[in-house]
Backbone as numpy.savetxt, mean C-alpha at the origin, in Angstrom:
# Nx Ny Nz CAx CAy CAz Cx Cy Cz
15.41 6.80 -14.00 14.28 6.12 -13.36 14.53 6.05 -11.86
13.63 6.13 -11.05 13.81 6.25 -9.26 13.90 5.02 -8.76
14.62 4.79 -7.86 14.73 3.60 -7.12 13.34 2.60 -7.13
12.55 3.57 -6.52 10.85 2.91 -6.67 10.24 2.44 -7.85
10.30 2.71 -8.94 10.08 2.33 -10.04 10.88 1.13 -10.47
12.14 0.86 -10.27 12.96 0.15 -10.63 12.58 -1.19 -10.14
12.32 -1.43 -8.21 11.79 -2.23 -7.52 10.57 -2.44 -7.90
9.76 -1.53 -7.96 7.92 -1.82 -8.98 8.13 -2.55 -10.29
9.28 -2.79 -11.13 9.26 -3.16 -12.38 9.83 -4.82 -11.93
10.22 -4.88 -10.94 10.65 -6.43 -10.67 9.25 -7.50 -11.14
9.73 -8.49 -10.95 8.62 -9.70 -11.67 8.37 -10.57 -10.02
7.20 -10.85 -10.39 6.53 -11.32 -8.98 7.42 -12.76 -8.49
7.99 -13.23 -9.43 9.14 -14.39 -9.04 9.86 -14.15 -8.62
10.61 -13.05 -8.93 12.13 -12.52 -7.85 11.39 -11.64 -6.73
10.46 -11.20 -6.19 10.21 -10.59 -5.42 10.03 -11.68 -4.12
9.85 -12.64 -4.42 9.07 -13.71 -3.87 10.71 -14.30 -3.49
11.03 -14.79 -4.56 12.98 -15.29 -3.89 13.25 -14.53 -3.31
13.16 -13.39 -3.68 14.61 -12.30 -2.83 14.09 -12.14 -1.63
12.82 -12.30 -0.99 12.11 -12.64 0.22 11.73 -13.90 1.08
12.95 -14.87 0.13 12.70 -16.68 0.86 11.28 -16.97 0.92
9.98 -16.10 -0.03 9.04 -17.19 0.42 8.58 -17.88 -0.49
8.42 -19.61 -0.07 7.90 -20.33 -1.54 7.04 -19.47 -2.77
7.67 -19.90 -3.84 7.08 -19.62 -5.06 5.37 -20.21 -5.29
4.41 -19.67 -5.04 3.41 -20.85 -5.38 2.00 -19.80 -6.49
1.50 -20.36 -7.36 0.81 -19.58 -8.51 -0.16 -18.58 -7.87
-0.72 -18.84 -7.05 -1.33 -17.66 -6.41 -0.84 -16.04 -6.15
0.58 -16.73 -5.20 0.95 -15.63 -4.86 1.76 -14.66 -5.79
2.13 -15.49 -6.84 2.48 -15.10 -8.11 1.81 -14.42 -8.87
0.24 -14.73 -9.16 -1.20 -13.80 -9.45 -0.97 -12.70 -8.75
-1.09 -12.67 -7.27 -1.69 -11.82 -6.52 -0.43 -10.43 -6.88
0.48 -11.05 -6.76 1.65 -9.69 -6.81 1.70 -9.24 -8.24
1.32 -9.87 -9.35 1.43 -9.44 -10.42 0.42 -8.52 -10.45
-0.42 -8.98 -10.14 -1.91 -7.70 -10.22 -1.61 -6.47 -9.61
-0.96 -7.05 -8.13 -0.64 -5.63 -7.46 0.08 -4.46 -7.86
1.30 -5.32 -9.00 2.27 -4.53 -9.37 1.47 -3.98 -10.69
0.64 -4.22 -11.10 -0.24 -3.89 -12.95 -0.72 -2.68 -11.84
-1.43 -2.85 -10.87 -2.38 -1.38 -9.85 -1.63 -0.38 -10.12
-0.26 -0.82 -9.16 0.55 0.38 -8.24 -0.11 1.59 -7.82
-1.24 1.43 -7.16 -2.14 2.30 -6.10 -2.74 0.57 -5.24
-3.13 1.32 -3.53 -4.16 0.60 -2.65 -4.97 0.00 -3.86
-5.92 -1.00 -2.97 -7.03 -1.79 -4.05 -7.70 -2.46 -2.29
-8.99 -2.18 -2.67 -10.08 -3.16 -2.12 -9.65 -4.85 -2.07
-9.57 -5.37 -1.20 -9.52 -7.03 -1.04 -10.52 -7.78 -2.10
-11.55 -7.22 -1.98 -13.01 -7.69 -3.08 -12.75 -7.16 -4.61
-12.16 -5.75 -4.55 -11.85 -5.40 -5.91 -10.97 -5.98 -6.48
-9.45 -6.86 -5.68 -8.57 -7.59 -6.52 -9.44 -8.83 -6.82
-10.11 -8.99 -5.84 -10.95 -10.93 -6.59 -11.42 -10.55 -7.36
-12.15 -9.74 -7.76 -13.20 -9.70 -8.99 -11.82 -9.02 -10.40
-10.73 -8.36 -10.19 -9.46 -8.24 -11.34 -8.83 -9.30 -11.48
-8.83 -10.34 -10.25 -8.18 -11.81 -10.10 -9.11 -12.48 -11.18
-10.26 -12.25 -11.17 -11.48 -13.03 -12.02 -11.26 -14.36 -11.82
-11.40 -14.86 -10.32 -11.55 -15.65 -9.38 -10.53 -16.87 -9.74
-9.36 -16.57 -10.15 -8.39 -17.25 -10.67 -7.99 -17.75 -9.16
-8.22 -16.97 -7.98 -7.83 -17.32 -6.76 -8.43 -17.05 -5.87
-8.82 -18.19 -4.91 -10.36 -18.37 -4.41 -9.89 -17.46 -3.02
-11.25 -17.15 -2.22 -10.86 -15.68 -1.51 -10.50 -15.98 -0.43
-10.48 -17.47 0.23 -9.57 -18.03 1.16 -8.31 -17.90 0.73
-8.17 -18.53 -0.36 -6.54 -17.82 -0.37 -5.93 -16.87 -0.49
-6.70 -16.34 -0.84 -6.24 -14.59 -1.45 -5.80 -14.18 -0.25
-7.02 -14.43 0.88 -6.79 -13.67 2.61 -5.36 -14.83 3.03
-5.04 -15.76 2.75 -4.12 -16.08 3.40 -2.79 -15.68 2.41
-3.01 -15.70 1.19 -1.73 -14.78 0.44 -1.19 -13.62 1.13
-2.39 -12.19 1.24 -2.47 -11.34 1.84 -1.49 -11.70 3.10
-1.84 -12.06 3.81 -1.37 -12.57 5.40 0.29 -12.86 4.98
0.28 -14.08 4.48 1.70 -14.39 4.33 2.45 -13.09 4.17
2.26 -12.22 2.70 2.63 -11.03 2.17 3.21 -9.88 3.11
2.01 -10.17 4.36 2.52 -8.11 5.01 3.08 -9.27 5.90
3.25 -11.05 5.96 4.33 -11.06 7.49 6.02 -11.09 6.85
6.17 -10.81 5.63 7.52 -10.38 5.17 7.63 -9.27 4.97
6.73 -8.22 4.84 7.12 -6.90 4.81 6.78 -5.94 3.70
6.20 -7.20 2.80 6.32 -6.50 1.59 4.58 -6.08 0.60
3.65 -6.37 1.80 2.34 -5.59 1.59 1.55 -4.90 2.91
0.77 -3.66 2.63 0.61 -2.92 4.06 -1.03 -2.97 3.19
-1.37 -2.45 4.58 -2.89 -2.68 4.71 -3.06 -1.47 5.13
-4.28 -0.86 4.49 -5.02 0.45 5.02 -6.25 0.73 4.87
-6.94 1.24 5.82 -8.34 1.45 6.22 -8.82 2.63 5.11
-9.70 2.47 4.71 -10.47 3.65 3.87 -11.45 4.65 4.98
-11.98 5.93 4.48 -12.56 6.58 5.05 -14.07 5.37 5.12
-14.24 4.51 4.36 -15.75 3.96 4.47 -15.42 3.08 5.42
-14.20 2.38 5.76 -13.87 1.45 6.65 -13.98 0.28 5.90
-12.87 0.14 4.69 -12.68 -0.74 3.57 -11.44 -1.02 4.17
-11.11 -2.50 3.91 -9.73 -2.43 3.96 -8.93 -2.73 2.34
-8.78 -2.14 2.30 -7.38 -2.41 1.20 -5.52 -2.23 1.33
-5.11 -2.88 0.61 -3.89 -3.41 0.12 -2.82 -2.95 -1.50
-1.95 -3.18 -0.45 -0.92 -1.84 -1.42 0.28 -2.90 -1.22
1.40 -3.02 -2.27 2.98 -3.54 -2.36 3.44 -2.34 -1.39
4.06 -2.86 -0.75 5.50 -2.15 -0.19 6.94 -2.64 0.00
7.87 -2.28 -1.42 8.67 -2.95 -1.60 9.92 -2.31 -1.09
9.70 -0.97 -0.67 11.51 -0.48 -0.38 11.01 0.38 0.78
12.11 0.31 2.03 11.73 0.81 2.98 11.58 2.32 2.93
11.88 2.72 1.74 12.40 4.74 1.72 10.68 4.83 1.31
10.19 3.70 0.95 8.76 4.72 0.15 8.13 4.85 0.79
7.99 5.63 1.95 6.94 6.30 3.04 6.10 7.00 2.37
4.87 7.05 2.52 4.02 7.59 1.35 2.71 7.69 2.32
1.67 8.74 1.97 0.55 9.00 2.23 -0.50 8.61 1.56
-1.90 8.44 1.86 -3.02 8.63 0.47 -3.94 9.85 0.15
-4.28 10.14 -0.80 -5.34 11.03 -0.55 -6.62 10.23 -1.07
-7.90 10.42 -0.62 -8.91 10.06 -0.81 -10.37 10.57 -1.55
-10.86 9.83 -2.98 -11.39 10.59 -3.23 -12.83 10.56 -2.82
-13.23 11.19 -2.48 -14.77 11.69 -1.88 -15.89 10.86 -2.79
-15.94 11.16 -4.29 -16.64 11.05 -5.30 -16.29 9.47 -5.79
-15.30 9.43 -6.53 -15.49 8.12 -6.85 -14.83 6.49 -6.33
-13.82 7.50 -4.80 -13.63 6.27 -3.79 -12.49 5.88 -4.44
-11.74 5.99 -5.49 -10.42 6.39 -5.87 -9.30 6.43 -5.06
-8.41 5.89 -4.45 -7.32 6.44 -3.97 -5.92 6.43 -4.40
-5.30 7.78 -4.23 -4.14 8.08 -4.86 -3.13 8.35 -3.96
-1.93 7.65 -4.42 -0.18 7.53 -3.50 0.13 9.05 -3.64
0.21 9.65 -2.03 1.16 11.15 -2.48 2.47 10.83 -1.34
3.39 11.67 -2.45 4.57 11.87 -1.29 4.49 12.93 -0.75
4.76 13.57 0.38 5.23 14.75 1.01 6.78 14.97 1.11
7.07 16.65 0.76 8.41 17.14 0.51 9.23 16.10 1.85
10.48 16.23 1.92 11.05 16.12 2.64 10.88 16.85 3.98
11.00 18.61 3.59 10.86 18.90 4.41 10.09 19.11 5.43
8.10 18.74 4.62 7.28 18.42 5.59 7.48 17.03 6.27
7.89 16.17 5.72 7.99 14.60 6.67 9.05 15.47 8.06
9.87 16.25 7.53 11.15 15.83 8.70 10.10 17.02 9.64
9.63 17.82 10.06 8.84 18.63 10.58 7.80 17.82 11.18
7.44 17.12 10.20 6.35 15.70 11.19 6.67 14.67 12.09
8.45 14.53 11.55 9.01 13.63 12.23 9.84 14.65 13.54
9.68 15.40 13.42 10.26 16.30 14.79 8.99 17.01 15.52
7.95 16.97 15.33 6.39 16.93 15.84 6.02 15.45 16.72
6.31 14.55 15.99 6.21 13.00 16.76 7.07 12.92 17.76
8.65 13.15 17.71 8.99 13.21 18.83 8.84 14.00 20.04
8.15 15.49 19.40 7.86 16.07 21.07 6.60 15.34 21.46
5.57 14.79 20.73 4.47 14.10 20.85 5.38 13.45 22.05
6.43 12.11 21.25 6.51 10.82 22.35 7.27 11.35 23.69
8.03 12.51 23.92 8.23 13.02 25.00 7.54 13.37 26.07
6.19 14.02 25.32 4.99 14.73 26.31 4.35 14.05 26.85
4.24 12.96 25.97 3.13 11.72 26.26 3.80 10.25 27.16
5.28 10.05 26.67 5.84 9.60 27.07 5.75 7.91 26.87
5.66 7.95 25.26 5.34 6.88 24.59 6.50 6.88 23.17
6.10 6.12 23.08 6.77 5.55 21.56 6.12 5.26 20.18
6.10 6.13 19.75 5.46 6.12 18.06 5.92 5.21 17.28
5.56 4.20 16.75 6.24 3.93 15.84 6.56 3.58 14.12
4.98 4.40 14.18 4.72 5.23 12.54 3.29 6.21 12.59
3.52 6.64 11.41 2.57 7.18 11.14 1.52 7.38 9.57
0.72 8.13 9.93 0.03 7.74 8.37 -0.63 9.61 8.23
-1.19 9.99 7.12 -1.53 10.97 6.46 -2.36 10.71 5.97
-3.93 11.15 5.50 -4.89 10.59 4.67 -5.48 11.98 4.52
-5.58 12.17 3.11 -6.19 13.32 2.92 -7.57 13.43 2.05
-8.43 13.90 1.96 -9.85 13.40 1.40 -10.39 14.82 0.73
-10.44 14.06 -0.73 -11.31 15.32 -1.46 -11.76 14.92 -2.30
-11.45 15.73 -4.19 -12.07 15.32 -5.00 -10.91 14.93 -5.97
-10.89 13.96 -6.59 -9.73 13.77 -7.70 -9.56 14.42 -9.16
-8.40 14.88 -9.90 -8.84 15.59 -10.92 -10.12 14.91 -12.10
-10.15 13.41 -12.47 -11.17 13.13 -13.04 -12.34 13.35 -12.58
-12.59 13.77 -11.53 -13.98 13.84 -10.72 -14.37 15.23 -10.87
-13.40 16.08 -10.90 -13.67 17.42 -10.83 -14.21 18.08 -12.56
-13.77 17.26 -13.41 -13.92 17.50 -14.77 -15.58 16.93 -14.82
-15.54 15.83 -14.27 -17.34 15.43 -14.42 -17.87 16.03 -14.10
């Protein structure tokens, strides 16, 4: 089993200790759901899987607490959605691809050897430009295999 999987199988209580932040039932909901996903999710699409077990003031301040330890990232959709993804181990650098049709989005990794080619592309970037990168993202947009069968 991969490191990532291992950390994805943790229980929303030790994720929460092993990160010093109070234990409280919400945030306990919220990560359990995240971890049942394991793909991005719409802010509106977890309240309505929450089935309003947690009212959407808190949810946005769960959220908040969450990415100021490190351990949820936020990303813009091609519609200009925001949604929310776990990020529990610093190695899982990961891309999305996007699906066109049913708005779907799916976690891809890229080989190694394309990241390290991207990551030696960024630095002549921050040379030329004479700035400092200090990440990056990949989003790729098409059709997903269930979409293509419909």
């Amino acid at each position: 089993m991969s490191t990532y999987n291992k950390v994805m199988q943790k229980k929303p209580r030790e994720i929460l200790s092993n990160n010093n932040i109070s234990i409280t039932n919400p945030r306990l909901l919220v990560i359990e759901e995240l971890l049942s996903i394991k793909k991005p999710i719409a802010i509106e699409d977890l309240q309505i899987r929450l089935k309003n077990t947690v009212a959407i003031s808190t949810l946005y301040r769960v959220i908040s607490d969450l990415k100021s330890i490190n351990i949820l990232e936020e990303i813009i959709s091609p519609d200009n959605i925001t949604m929310i993804e776990l990020s529990l181990l610093d190695t899982s650098h990961h891309h999305h691809m996007f699906c066109e049709k049913c708005r779907d989005v799916i976690d891809i990794e890229l080989s190694e050897v394309f990241e390290n080619k991207l990551d030696n592309e960024i630095r002549t970037l921050e040379n030329k430009l004479q700035m400092k990168i200090n990440d990056h993202g990949l989003e790729l947009f098409g059709v997903c295999k269930r979409c293509l069968k419909n």
